[in-house]
C-alpha positions, 0 to 999 in steps of 0.5 A, spaced: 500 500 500 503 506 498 499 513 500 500 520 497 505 521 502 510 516 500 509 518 492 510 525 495 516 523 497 519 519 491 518 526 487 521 531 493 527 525 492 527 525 483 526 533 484 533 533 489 537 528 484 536 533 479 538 538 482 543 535 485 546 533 478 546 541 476 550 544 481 554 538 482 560 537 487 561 536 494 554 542 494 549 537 489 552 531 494 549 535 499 543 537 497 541 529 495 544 526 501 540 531 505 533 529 501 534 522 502 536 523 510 529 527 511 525 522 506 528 516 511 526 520 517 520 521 515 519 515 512 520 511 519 515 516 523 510 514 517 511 507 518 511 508 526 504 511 526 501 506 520 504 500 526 501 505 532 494 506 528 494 498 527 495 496 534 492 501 538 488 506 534 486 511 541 494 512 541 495 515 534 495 523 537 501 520 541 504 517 535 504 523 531 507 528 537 513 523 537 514 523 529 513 531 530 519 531 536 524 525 532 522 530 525 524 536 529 530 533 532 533 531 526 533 537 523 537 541 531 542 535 529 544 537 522 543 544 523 548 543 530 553 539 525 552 544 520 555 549 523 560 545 527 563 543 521 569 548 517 567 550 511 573 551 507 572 543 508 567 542 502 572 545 497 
């Protein structure tokens, strides 16, 4: 069963591949390392809500709070490497 999501997702991916392909470089392996990484979190918290809406329906609010909190700690964790990282490093 695919959903709307998951399709959604497969486009963000081919539309970050292509633009990847134009810059190029360590910049385009960024952009399409960083779509992929977003789109494997996102793809396990879809997953983890469809489990928690089969085994315990009445739970599903809950599930959708933690996927929001993994989201927005994945996103603290790249942005806080981010800017630890040396820029000169990407040349």
């Amino acid at each position: 069963m695919i959903l709307r999501a998951q399709i959604g997702t497969l486009a963000a991916v081919a539309v970050a591949a292509c633009i990847a392909w134009a810059v190029g470089g360590p910049i385009g392996i960024g952009v399409l390392g960083g779509a992929l990484l977003g789109c494997a979190v996102a793809g396990l918290c879809v997953a983890m809500q469809m489990k928690m809406a089969r085994e315990a329906p009445n739970r599903v609010m809950q599930a959708m709070g933690v996927a929001f909190l993994v989201k927005f700690l994945a996103m603290i964790a790249v942005g806080v490497a981010l800017h630890l990282l040396d820029p000169s490093a990407a040349s």
